[in-house]
C-alpha positions in Angstrom: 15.1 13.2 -8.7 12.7 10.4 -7.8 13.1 7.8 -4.8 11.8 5.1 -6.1 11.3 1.3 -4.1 11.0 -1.7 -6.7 9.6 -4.5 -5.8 10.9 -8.1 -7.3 8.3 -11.0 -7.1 9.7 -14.4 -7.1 7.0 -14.9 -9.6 9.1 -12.4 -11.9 12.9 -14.6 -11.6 11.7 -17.8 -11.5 12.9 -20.2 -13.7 13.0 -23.6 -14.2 16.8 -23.9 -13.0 15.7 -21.5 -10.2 15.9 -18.3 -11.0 15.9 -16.0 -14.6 19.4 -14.4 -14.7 18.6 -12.5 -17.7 15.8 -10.8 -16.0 17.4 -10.4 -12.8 21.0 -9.2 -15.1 18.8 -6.6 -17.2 16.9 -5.2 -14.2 20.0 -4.6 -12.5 20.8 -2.9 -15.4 18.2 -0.4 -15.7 18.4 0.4 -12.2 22.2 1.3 -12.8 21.1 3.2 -15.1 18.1 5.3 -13.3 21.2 5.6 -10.8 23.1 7.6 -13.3 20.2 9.6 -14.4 20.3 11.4 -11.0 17.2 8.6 -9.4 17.2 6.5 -5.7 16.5 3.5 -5.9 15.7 0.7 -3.4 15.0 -3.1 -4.1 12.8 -5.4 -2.6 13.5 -8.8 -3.9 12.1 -12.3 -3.0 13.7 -15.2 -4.2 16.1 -16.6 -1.6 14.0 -19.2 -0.5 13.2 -20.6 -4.4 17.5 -20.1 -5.2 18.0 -22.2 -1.4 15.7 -24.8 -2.5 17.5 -25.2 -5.8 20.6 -25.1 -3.8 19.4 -28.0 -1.9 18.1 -29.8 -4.3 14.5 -29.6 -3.6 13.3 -28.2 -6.7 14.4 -28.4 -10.2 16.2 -31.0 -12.3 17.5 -33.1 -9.6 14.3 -33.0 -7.5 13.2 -36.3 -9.7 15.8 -38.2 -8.0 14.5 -39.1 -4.9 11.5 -40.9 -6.5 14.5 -42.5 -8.5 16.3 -43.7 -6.2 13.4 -44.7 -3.7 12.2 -47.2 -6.4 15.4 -48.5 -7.0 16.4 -49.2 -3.2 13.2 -51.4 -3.2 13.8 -52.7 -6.4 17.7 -54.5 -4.7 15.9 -55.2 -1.6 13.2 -57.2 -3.6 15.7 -59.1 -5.6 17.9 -59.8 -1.9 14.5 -61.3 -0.7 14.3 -63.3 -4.0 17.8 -64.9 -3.4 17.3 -65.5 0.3 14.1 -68.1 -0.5 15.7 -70.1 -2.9 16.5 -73.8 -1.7 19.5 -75.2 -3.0 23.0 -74.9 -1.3 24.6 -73.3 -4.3 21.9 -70.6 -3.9 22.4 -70.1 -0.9 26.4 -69.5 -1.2 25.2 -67.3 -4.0 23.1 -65.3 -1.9 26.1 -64.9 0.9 28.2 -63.4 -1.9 25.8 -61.6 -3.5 24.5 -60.2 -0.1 27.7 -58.3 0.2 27.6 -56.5 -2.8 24.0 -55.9 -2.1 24.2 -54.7 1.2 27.3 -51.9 -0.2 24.9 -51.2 -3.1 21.8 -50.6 -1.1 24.4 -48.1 1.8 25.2 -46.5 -0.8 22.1 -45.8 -3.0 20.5 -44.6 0.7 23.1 -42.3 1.3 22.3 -41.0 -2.2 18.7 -40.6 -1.3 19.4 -38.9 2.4 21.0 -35.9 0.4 17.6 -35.2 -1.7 15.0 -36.0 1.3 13.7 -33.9 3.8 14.2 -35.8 7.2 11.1 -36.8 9.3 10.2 -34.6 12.2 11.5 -31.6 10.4 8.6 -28.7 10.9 6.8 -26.6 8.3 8.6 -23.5 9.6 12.5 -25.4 9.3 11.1 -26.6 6.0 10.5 -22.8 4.7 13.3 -21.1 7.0 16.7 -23.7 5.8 16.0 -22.6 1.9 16.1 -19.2 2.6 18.9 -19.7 5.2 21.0 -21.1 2.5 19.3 -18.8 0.0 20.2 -15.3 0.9 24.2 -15.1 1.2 24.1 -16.7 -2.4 21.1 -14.4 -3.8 23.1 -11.1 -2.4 26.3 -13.2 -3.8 24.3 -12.9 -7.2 23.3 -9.1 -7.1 26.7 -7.7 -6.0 28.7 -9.6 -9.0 25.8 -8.0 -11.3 25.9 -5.0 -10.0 29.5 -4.2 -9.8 29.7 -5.6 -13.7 27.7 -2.1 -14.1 29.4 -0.1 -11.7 26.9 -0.5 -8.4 27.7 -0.9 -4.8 25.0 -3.0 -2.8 23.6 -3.0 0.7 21.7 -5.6 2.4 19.0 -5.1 4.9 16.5 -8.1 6.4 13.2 -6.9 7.5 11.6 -9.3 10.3 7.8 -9.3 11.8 9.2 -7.6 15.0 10.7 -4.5 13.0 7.1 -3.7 11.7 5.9 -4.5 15.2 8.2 -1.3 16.6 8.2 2.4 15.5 11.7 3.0 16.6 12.9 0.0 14.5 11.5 0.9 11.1 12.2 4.9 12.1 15.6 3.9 12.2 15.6 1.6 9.0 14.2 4.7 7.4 17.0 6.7 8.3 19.6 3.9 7.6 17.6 3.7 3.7 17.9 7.3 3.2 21.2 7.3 4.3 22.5 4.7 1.6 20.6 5.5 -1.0 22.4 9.3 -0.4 25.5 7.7 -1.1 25.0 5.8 -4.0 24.2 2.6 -2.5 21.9 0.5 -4.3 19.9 -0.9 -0.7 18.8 -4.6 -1.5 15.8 -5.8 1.5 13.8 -9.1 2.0 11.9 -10.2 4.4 13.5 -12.5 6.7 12.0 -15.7 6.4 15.4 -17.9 8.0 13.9 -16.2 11.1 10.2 -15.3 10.8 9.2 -18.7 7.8 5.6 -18.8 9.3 4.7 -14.6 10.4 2.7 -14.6 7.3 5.3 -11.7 6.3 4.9 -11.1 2.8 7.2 -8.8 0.6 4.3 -6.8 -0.8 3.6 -5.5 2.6 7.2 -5.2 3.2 7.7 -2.5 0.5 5.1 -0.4 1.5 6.9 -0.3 5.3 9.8 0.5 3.3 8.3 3.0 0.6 7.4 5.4 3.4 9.8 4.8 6.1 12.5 6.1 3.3 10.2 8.7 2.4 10.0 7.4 -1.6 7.6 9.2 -3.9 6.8 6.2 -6.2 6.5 2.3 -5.7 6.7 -0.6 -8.4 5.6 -3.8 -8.3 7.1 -6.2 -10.7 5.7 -9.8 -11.6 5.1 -12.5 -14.0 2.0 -10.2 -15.9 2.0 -6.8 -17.3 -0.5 -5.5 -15.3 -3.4 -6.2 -13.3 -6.6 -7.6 -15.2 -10.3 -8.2 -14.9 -10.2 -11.5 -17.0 -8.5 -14.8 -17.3 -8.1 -14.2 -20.8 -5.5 -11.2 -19.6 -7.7 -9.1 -22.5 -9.4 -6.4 -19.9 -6.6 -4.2 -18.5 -6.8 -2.5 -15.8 -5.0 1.4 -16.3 -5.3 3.3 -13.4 -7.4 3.1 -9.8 -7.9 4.9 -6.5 -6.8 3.5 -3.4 -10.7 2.2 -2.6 -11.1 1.1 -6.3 -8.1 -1.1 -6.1 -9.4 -2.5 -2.7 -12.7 -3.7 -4.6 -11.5 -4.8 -7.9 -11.6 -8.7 -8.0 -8.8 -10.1 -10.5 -9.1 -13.4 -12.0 -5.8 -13.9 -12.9 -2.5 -12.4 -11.8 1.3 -13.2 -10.8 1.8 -16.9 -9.2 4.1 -15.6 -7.0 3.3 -15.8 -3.0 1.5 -12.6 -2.5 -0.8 -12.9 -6.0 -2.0 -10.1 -7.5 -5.0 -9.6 -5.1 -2.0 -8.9 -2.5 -0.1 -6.5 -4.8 -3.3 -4.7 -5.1 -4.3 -4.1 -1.6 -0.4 -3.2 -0.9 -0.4 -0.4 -3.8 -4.0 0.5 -1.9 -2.2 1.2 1.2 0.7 2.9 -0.2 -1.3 5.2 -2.1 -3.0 6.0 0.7 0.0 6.7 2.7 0.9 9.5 -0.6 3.1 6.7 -2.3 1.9 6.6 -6.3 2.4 2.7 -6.7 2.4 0.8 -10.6 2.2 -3.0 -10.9 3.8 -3.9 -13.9 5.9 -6.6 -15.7 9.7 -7.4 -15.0 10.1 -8.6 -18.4 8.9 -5.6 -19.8 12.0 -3.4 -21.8 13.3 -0.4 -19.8 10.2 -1.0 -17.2 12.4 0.8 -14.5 13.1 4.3 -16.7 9.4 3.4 -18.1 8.3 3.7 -14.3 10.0 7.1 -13.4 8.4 9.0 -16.0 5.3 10.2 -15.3 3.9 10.8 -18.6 4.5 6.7 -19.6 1.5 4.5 -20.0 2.7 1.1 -18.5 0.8 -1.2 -16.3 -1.6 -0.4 -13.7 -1.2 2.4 -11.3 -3.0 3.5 -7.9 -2.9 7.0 -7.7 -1.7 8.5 -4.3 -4.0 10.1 -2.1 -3.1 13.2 -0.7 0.7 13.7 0.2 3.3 11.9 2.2 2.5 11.1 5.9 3.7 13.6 8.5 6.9 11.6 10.4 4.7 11.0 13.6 2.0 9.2 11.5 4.6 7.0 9.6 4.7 3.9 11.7 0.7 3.6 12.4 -0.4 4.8 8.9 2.1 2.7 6.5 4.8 0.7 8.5 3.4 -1.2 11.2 1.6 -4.7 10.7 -1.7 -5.0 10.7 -3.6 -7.5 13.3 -7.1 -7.1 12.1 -9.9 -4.8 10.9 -12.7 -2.7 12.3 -15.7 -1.8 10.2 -16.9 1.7 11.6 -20.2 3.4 10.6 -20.6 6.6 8.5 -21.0 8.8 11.8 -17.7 7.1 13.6 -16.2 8.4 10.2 -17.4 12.1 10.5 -16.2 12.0 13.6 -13.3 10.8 13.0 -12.2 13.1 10.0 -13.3 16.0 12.7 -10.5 14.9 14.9 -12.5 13.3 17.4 -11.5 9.6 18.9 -13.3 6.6 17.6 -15.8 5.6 20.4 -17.0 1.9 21.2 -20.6 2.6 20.0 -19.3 3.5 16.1 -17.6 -0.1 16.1 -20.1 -2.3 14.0 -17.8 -5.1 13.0 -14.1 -6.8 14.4 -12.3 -8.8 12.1 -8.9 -11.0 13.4 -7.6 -11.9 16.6 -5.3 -9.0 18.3 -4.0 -8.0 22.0 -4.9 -4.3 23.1 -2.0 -2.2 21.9 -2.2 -3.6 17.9 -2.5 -2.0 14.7 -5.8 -2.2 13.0 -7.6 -1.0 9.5 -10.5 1.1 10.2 -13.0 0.2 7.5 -16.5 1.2 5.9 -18.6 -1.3 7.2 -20.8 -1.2 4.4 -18.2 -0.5 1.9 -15.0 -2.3 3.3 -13.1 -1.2 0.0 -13.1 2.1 1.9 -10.1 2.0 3.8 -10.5 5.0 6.5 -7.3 4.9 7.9 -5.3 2.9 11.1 -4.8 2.9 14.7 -3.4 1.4 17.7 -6.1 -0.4 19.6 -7.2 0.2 23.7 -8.8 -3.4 23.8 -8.6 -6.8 22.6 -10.7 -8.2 20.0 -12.4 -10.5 22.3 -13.3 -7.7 24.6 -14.2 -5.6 21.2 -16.4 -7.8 20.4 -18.7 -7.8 23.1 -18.9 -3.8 23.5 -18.5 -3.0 20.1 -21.7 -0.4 19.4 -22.5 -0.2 22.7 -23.7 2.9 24.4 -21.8 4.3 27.4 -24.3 3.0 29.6 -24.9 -0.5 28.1 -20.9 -0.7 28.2 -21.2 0.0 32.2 -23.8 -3.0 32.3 -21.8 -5.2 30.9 -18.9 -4.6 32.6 -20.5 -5.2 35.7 -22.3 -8.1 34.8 -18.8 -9.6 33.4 -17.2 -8.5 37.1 -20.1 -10.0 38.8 -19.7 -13.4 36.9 -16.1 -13.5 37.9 -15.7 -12.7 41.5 -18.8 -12.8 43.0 -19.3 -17.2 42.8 -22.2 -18.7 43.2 -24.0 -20.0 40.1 -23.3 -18.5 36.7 -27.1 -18.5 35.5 -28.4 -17.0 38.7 -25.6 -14.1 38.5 -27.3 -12.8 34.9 -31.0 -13.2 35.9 -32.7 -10.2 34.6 -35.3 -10.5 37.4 -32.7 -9.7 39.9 -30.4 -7.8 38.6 -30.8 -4.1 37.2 -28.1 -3.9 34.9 -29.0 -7.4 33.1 -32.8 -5.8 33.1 -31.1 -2.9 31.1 -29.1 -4.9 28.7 -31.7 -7.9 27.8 -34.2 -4.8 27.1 -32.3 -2.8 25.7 -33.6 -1.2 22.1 -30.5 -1.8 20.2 -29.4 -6.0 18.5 -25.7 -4.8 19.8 -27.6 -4.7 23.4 -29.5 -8.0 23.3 -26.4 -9.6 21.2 -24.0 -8.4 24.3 -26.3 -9.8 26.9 -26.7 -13.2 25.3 -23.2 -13.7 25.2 -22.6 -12.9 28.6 -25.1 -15.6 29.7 -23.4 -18.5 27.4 -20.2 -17.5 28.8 -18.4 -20.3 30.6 -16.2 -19.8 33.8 -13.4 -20.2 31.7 -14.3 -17.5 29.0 -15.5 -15.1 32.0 -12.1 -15.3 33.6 -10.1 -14.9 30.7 -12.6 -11.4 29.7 -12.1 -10.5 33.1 -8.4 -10.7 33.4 -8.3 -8.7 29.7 -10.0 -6.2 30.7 -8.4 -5.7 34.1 -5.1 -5.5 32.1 -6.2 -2.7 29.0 -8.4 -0.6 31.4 -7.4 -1.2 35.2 -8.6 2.4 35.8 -12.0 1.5 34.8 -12.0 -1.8 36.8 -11.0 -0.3 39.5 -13.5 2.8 39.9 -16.6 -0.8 39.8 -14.4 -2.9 41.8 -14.5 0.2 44.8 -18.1 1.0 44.4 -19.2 -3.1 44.8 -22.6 -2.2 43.2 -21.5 -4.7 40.6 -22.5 -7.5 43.2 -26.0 -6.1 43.3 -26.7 -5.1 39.4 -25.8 -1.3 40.0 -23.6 0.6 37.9 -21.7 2.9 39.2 -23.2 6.3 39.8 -20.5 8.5 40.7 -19.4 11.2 38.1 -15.6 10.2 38.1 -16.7 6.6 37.8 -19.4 8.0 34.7 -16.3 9.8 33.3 -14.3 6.9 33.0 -16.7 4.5 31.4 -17.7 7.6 28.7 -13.8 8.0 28.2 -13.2 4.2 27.0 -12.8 4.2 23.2 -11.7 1.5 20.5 -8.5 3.2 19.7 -6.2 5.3 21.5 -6.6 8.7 20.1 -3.1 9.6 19.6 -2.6 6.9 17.6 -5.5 7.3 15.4 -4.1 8.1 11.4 -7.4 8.9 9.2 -6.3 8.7 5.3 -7.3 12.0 3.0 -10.6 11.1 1.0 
């Protein structure tokens, strides 16, 4: 028995009245038939918001009838115009009984036009979230009359933003997944885009949060192409990859869905990671679904799992949980972190996104960021990252108090950071390392605003270590401080909380 998530691109069902029934029909199909064969199955399907847009007449055939219309409207009102300037009496009674049947003519055609025309004023994210809104009860409408014409029983679940954002949510989708697909159920997800249009939520990322909250072995990606390819001719297949190779490989053409196939790629990266065997392949393809479940078929391109399933503690952090950004480590920040060790400020060499302490990040090779090391919660913010990343212990204590000293000791912000007065900007300006000299030029181009905003972040992600420079006051005269609790507490800061650190298998 195989628990298997599939993974239905819009790219894959669209058609030019909206969506491709005989695709969607045939796939429901197979996947009644996997059923049978003893196989779980769960399906991730886009699609609502393309079937509401249709519904709504935003797209498709009658999407040409606003121009229409629009040019018509101006066409009456021109001839109206026409009527009114002529100058003869019998014209002008003319024009008073014509105006009549114009003025019904033009209500009317308007009316027309207010039924295919989004109003003004309406936002990007109403423009997005309404299709979808009227998209999904008729999409799950479409999928339960298919699949009880082969003898299937259907389950809906929505997946928003703030689900990935929370361990006990998706631990509990997980168990509701594993639950229905135990009984036969045929689960159907989407991402919620009536609620979350502009989160940037993708369904490529949400079937790998679904592949391993249910605990499924396999993961298949179906879209518009058979496979992934290294040319726009669609000549060079690509067969198999590991997680990293599918990272680095650059496609030059792929599914025109919303994800792309760079997306699909960097999802079946993760999931193989995470110990989920994921194929990319095409929904038009005959049988793809049995195809998929045996392991000895040859069909599009597959990312080979690393290592096995994530223990449940890891779950969340390693394969459910959104990513905010990236942080490119160094080679020994990796050794150390594969040796169980935490990952220190001074083995951060690069911070990529913007992010509050407490969010998920990719821990990357910096010099090979194809390399994906593995994930973790972060103990700072990326503004705050930024400016200690690779920092030594004791360049982090300068800065700290020269950033302390900048925001509550007044005066003038220039004089507060001159290196002939005090010792801890001496240390950092002359300080061997770029990260040192980098660091120290910042803090002098700070302004009052940007110095209170640092402050106030780092009062809030490490009070403790605030407070032990706030007691000693050396801060106000350049001097770290030298007690050994105070010395504990600045060697003790790190990048990422260490028990939330997941490092992937090699």
């Amino acid at each position: 028995m195989t628990r298997q998530v599939i993974k239905l691109g819009s790219s894959s069902i669209a058609s030019r009245d909206g969506l491709a029934l005989d695709v969607i029909a045939g796939l429901v199909s197979q996947i009644a038939a996997a059923q049978r064969a003893g196989h779980e199955i769960i399906l991730v399907t886009s699609g609502a918001a393309r079937l509401g847009r249709r519904l709504l007449a935003f797209e498709g055939p009658a999407a040409g009838a606003a121009p229409a219309l629009r040019a018509l409207v101006g066409s009456v009102r021109s001839s109206m115009r026409a009527t009114a300037r002529a100058d003869s009496a019998p014209a002008a009674a003319a024009a008073s009984t014509a105006g009549a049947e114009y003025d019904r003519l033009v209500e009317s055609l308007e009316a027309a036009l207010r039924r295919y025309e989004i109003p003004e004023g309406t936002t990007q994210a109403v423009d997005f979230a309404l299709p979808a809104a009227v998209g999904q009860p008729a999409l799950m409408a479409l999928y339960r009359q298919l699949a009880a014409a082969v003898g299937v029983e259907v389950c809906q679940i929505l997946v928003s933003r703030s689900d990935l954002d929370s361990a006990r949510a998706m631990g509990d989708l997980g168990q509701l997944l594993r639950e229905a697909v135990g009984r036969g159920l045929l689960p159907i997800v989407n991402g919620n885009d009536a609620t979350d249009p502009l989160s940037a939520l993708d369904n490529d990322q949400v079937a790998v949060a679904v592949a391993v909250a249910a605990e499924a072995s396999r993961l298949l990606f179906l879209t518009d192409v058979r496979a992934a390819y290294r040319d726009s001719a669609l000549s060079d297949r690509i067969h198999r990859l590991t997680p990293a190779e599918a990272r680095a490989v650059r496609v030059t053409a792929g599914g025109s869905g919303r994800g792309g196939m760079g997306s699909k790629l960097s999802a079946a990266a993760r999931a193989a990671c995470c110990g989920v065997e994921a194929t990319i392949g095409s929904a038009s393809e005959p049988d793809v679904v049995g195809r998929s479940l045996n392991p000895r078929a040859r069909m599009g391109t597959t990312v080979r799992a690393a290592g096995g399933r994530l223990e449940p503690a890891k779950r969340w952090i390693g394969g459910m949980a959104y990513s905010q950004g990236t942080l490119g480590v160094n080679r020994d920040a990796e050794e150390s972190l594969r040796s169980g060790s935490t990952l220190f400020l001074s083995g951060v060499k690069r911070v990529d996104g913007d992010f509050g302490a407490g969010s998920v990040v990719e821990l990357l090779d910096v010099r090979h960021p194809e390399r994906l090391l593995g994930r973790g919660s972060v103990a700072l913010p990326s503004s705050l990252l930024r400016l200690l990343r690779a920092l030594s212990p004791q360049e982090v204590a300068c800065v700290i108090s020269i950033l302390l000293r900048l925001r509550y000791a007044g005066g003038d912000g220039g004089s507060l950071v001159d290196p002939d007065t005090y010792k801890d900007c001496r240390e950092l300006a002359d300080g061997k390392s770029r990260a040192s000299q980098e660091a120290f030029a910042q803090l002098a181009g700070f302004s009052a605003d940007r110095v209170v905003e640092l402050a106030e972040s780092l009062m809030l992600a490490q009070p403790g270590l605030c407070a032990a420079f706030l007691l000693s006051k050396g801060f106000l005269h350049g001097e770290v401080p030298a007690e050994p609790a105070a010395r504990r507490v600045v060697r003790g800061i790190h990048a990422v909380h260490r028990e939330s650190l997941v490092v992937y298998p090699v």
